[in-house]
Backbone as CSV, one residue per row, in Angstrom:
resi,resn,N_x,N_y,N_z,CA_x,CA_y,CA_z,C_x,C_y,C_z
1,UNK,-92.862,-180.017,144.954,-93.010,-178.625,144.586,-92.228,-178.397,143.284
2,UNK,-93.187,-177.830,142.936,-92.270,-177.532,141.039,-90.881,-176.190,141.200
3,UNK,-90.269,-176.453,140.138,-89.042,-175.843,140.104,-89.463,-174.421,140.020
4,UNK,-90.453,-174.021,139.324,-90.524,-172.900,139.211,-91.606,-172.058,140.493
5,UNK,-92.217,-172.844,141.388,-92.631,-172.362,142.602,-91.383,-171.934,143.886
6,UNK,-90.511,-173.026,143.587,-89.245,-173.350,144.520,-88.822,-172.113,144.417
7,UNK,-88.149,-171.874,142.679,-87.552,-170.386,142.458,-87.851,-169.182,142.882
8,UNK,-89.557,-169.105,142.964,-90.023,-167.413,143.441,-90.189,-167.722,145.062
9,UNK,-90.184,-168.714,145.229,-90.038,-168.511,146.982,-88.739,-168.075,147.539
10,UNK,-87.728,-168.545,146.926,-86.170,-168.231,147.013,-86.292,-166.632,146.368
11,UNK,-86.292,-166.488,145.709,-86.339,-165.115,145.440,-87.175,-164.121,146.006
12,UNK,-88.408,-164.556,146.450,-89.082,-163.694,147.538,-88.527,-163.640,148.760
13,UNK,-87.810,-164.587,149.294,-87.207,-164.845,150.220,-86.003,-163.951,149.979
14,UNK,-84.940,-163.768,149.261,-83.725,-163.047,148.916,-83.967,-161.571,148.963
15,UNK,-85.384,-161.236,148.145,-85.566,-159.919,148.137,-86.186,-159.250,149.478
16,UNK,-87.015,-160.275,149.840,-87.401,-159.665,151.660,-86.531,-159.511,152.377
17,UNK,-85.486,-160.291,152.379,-84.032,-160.352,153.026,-82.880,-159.022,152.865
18,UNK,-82.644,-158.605,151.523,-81.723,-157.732,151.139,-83.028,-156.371,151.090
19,UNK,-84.028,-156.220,151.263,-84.676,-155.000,151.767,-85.342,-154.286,152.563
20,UNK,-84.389,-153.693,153.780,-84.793,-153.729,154.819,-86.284,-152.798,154.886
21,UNK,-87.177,-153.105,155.749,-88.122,-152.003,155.664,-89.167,-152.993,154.645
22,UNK,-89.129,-154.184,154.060,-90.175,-154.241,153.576,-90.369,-155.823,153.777
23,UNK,-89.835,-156.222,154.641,-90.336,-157.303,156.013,-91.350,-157.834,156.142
24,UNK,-92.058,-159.126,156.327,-93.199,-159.206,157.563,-92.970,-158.792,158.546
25,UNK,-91.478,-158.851,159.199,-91.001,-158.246,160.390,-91.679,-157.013,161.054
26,UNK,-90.900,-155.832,159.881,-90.982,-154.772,160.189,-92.110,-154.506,159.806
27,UNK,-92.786,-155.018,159.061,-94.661,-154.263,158.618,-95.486,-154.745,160.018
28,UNK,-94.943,-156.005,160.996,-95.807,-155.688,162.129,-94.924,-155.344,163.368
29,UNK,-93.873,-154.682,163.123,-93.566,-153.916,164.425,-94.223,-152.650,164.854
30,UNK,-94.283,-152.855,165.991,-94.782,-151.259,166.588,-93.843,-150.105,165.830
31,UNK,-93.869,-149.136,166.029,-92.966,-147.887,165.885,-91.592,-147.952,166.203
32,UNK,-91.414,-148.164,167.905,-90.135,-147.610,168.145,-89.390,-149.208,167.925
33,UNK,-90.408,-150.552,167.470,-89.190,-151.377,167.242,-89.065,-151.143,165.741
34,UNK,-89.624,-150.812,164.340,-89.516,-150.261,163.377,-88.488,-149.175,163.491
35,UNK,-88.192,-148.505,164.549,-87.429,-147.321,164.827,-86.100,-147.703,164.517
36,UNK,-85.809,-149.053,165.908,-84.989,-149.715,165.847,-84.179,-150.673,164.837
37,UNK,-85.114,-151.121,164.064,-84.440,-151.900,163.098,-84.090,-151.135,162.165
38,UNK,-84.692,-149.941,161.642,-84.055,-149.292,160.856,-82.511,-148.966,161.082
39,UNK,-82.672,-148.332,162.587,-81.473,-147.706,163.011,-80.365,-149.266,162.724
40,UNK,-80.986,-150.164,162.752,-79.535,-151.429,162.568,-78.842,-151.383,161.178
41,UNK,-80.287,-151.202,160.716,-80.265,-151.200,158.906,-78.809,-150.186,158.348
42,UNK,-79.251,-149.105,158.869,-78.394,-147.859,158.543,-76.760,-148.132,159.269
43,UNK,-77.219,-148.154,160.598,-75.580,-148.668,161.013,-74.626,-149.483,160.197
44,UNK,-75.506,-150.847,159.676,-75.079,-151.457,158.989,-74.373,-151.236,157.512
45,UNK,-75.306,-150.128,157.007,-74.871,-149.171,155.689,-74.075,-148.219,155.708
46,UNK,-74.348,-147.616,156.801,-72.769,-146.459,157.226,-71.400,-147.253,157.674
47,UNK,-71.443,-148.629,157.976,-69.855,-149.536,158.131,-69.498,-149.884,157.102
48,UNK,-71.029,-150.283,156.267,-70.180,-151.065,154.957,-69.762,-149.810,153.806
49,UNK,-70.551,-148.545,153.581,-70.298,-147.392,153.030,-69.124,-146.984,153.426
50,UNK,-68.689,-146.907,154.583,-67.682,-146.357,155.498,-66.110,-147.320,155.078
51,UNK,-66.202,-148.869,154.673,-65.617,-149.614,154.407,-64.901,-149.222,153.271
52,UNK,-65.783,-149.337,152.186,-65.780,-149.198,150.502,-65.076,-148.052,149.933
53,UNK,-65.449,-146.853,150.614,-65.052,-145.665,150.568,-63.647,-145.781,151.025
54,UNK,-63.316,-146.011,151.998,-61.725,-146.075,152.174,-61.091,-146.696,151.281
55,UNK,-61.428,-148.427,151.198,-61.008,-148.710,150.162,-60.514,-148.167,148.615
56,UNK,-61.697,-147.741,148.163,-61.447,-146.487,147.178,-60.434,-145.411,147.119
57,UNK,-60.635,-145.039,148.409,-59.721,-143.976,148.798,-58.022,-144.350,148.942
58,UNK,-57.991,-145.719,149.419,-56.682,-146.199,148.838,-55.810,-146.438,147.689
59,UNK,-56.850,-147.108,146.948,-56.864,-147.255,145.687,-56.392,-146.079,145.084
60,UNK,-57.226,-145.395,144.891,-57.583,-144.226,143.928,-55.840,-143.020,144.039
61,UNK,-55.795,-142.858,145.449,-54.540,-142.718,146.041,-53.656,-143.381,145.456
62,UNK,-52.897,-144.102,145.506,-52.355,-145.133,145.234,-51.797,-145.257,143.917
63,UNK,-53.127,-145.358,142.544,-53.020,-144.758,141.355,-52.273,-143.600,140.734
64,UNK,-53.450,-142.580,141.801,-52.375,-141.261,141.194,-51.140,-140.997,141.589
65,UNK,-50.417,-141.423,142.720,-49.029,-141.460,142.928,-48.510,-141.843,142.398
66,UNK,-49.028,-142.700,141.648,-47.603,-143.966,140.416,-47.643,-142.686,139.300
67,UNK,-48.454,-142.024,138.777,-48.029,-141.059,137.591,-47.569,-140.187,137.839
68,UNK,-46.162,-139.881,137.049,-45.267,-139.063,137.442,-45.697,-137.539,136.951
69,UNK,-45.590,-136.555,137.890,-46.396,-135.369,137.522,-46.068,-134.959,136.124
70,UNK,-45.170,-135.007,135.307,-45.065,-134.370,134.188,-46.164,-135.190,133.184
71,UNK,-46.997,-136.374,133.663,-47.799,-137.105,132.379,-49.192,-136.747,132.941
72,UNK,-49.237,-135.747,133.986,-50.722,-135.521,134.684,-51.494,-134.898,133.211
73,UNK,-50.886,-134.181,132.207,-51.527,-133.581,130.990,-52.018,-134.959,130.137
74,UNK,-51.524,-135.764,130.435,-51.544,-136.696,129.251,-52.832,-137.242,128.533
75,UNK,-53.284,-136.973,127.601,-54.708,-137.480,126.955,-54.473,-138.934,126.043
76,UNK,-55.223,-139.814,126.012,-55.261,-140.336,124.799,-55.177,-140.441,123.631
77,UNK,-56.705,-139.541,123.073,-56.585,-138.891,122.373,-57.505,-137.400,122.889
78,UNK,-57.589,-136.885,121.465,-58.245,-135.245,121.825,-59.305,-135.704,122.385
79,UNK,-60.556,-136.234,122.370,-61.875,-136.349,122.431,-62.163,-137.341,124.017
80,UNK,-60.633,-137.203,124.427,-60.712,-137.862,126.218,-60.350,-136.929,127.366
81,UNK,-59.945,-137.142,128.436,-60.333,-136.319,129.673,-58.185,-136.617,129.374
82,UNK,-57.737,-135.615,130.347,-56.060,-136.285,130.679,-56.457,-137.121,131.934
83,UNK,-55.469,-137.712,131.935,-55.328,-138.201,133.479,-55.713,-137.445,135.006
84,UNK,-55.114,-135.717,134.875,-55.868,-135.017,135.859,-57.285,-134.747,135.787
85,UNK,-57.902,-134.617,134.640,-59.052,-134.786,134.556,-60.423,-135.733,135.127
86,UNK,-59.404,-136.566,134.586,-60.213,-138.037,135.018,-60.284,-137.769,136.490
87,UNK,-59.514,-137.497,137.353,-59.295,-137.539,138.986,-60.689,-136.319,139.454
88,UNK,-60.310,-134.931,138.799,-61.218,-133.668,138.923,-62.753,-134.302,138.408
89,UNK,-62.858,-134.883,137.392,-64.368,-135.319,137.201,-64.771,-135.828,138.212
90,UNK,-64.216,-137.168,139.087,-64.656,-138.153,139.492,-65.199,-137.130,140.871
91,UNK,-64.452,-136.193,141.042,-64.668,-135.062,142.621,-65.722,-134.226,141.890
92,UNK,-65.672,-133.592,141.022,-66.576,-133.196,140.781,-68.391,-133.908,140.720
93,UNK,-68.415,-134.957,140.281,-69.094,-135.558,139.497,-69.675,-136.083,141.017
94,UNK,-69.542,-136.636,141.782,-69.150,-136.965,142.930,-70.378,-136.258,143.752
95,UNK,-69.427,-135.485,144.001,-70.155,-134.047,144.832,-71.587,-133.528,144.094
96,UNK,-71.240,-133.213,143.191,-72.474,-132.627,142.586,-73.750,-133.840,142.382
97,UNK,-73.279,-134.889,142.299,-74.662,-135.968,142.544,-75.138,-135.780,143.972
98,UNK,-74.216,-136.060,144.645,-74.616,-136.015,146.583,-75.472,-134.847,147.209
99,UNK,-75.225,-134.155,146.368,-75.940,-132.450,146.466,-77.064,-131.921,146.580
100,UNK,-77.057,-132.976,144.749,-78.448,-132.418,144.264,-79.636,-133.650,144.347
101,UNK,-78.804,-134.961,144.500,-80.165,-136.321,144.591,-80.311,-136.604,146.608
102,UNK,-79.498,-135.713,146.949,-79.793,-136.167,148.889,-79.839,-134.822,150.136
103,UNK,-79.431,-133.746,149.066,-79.548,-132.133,149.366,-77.812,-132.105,150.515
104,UNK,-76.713,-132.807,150.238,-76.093,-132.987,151.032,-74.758,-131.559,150.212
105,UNK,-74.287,-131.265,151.615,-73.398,-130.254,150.950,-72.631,-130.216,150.355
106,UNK,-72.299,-129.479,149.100,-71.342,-129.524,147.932,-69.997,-128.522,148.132
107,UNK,-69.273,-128.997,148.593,-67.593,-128.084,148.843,-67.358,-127.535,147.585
108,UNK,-67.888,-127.722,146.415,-67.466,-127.349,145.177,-68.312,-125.993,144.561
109,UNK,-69.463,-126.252,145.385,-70.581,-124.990,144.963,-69.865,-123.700,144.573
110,UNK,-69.541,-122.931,145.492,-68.462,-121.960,145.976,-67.014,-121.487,145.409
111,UNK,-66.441,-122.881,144.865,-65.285,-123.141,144.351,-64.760,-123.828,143.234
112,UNK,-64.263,-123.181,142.468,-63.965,-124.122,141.232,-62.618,-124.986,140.934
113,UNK,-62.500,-125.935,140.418,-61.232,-126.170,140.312,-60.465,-126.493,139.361
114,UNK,-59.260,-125.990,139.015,-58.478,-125.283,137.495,-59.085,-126.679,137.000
115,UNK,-58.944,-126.765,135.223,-59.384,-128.009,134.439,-58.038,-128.412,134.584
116,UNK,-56.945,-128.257,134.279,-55.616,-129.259,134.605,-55.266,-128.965,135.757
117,UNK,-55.122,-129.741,136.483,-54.321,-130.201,137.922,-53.316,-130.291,138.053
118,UNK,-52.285,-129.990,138.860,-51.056,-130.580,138.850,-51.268,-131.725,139.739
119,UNK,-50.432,-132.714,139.630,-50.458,-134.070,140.667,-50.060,-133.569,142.127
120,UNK,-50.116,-132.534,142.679,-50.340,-132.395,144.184,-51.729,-131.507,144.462
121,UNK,-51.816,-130.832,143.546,-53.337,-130.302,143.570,-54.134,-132.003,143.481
122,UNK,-54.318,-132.069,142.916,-54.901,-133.965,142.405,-54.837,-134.301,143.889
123,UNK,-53.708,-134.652,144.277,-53.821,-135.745,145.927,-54.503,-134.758,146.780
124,UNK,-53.852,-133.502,146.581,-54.585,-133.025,147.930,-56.418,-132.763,147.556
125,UNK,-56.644,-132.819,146.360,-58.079,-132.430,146.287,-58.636,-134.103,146.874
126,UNK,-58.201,-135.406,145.928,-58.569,-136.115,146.477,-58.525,-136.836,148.110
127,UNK,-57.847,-136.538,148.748,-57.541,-136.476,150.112,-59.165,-135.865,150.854
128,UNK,-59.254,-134.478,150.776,-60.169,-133.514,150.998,-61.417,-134.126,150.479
129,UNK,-61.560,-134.667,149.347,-63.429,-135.481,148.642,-63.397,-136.632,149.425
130,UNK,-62.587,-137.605,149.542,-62.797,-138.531,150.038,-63.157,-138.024,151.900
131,UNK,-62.572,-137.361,152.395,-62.711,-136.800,154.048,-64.134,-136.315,153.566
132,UNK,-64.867,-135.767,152.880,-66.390,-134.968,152.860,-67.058,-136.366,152.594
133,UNK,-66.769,-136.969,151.566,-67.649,-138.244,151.634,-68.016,-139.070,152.578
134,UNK,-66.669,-139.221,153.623,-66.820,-140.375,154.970,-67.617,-139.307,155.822
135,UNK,-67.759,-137.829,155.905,-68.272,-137.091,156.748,-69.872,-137.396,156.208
136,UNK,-70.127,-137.385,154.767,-71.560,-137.176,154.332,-72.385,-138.700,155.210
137,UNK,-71.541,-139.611,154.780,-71.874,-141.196,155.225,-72.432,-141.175,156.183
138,UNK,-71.240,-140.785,157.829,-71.331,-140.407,158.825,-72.426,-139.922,159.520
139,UNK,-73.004,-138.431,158.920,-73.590,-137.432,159.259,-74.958,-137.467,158.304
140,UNK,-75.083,-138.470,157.290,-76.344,-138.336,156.540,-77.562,-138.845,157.449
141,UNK,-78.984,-138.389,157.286,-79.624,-138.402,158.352,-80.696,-140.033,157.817
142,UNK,-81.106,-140.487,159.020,-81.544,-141.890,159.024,-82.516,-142.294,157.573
143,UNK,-83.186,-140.940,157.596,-84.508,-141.008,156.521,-83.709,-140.646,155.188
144,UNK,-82.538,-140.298,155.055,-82.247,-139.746,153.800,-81.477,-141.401,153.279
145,UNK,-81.188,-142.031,153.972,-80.858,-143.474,153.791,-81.652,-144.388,152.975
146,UNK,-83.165,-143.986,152.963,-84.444,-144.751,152.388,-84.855,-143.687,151.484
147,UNK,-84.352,-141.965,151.739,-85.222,-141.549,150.540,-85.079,-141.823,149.460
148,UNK,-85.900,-142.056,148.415,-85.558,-142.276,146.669,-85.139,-141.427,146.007
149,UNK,-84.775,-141.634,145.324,-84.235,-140.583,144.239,-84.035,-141.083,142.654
150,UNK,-84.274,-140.217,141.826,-84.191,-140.648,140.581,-82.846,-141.050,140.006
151,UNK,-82.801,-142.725,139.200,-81.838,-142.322,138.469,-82.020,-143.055,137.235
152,UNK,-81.421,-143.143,136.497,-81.426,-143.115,134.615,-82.021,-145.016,134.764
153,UNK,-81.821,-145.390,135.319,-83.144,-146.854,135.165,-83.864,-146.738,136.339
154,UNK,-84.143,-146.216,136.765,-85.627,-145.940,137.646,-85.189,-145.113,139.287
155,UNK,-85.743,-145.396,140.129,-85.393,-144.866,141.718,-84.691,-145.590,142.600
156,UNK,-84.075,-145.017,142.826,-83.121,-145.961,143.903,-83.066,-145.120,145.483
157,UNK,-82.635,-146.000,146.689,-82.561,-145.457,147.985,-81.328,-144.982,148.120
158,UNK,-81.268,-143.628,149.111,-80.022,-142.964,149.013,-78.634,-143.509,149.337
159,UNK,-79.124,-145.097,149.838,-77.696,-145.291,150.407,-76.904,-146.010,149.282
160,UNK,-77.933,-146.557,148.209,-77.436,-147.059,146.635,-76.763,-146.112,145.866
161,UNK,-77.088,-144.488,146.436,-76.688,-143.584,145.406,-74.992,-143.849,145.743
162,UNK,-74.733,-143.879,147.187,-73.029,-143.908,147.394,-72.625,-145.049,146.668
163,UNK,-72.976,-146.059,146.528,-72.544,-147.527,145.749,-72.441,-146.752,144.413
164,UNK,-73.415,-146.176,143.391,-73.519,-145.981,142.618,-72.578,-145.269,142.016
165,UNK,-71.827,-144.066,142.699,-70.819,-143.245,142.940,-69.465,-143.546,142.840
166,UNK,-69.295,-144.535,143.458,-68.326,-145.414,143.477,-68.027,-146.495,142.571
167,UNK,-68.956,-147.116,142.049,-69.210,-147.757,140.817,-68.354,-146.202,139.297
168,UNK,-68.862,-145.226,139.551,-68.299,-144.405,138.551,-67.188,-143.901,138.610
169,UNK,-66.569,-144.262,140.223,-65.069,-143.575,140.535,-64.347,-145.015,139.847
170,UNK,-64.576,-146.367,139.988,-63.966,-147.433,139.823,-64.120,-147.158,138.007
171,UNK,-65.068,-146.761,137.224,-64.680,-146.932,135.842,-63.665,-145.666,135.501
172,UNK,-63.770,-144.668,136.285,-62.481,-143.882,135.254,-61.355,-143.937,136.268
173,UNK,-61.104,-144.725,137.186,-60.092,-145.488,137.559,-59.573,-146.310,136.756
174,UNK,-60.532,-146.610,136.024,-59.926,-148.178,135.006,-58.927,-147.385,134.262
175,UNK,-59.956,-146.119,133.684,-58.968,-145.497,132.391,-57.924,-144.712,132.962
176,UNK,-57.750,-144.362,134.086,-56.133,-144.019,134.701,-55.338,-145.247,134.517
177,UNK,-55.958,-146.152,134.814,-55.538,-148.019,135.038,-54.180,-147.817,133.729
178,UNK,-55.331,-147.348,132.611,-54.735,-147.278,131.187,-54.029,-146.502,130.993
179,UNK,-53.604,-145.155,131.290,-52.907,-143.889,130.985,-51.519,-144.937,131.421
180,UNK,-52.078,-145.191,132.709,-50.443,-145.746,133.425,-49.854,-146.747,132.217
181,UNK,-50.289,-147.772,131.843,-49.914,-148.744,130.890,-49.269,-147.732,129.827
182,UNK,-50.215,-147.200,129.453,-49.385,-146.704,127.630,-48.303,-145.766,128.237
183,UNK,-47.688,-145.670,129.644,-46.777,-144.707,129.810,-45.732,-145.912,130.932
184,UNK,-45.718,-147.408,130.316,-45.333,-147.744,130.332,-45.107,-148.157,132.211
185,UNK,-45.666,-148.003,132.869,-46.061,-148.027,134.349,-47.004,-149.293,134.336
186,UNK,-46.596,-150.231,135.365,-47.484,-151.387,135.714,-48.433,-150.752,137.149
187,UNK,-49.493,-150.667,137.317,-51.005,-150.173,138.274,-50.457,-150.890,139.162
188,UNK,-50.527,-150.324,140.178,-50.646,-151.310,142.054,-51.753,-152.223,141.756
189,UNK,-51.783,-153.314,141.665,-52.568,-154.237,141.917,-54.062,-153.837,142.688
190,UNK,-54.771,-154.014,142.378,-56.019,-153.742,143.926,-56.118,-154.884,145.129
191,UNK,-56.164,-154.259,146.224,-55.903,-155.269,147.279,-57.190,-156.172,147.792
192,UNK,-58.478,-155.204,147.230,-59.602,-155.917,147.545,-60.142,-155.549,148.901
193,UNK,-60.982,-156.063,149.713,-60.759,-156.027,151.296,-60.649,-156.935,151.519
């Protein structure tokens, strides 16, 4: 068998594998075992969502405690977020995706929150986003797990949107990463899982 037959069988194979729902399996199950495997599918995505998110939530924690509240103003330069900023975007930014790409509820709708933070406003807001996020995970409904939704390179399933989310909390984490450095603070290490 040629190398390049070998390759798309492995890769048809990888992609049938990492997408649940589009199976030989599941294209000839009845209903309620289609029912079922979904429901594994999702379990499986609400532990590992459920995982990541804490993680984060350590992290992210963790970060903003090392900066000492008087550098929570601190910018780079003019044309960057401060350090409290960076924290308020990531909740903001956050929420308002979950909202509007999965119709899931936004704590922020209602409420605004000052543009500078002090570093206990900061923990306690992040404390509070991260508790709505493990609730959204939790409580998001089976079908909203597979619905699509648009994003800036094509559609993705809702449970990619939380990866995706998190992917954007980890880059302006980086640049707190940095505030801490130029203020002369070495970052907690990340522990990983």
């Amino acid at each position: 068998m040629s190398v390049i037959i070998r390759t798309c069988l492995l890769l048809f194979f990888l992609v049938g594998s990492l997408r649940p729902g589009y199976t030989q399996d599941q294209m000839a199950a009845t209903q309620g075992e289609a029912e079922t495997y979904s429901q594994t599918y999702v379990a499986r995505y609400r532990r590992e969502l459920t995982d990541v998110w804490w993680q984060s939530e350590k992290h992210s924690l963790a970060l903003a405690e090392q900066m000492p509240a008087e550098y929570y103003p601190f910018r780079l330069t003019d044309s960057t977020m401060t350090f409290s900023e960076q924290w308020r975007h990531c909740i903001l930014y956050t929420c308002n995706q979950l909202s509007e790409r999965l119709g899931l509820e936004n704590p922020y709708q209602r409420r605004t929150l000052p543009t500078q933070m002090t570093k206990d406003q900061v923990l306690t807001e992040l404390k509070a986003f991260y508790t709505h996020v493990q609730a959204c995970i939790v409580t998001l409904p089976v079908h909203q797990f597979y619905r699509m939704t648009a994003f800036p390179d094509g559609l993705i399933p809702g449970w990619r949107l939380f990866f995706a989310m998190e992917n954007h909390i980890i880059y302006h984490r980086g640049q707190c990463e940095v505030y801490l450095r130029l203020k002369g603070i070495t970052p907690k290490s990340y522990d990983g899982w």
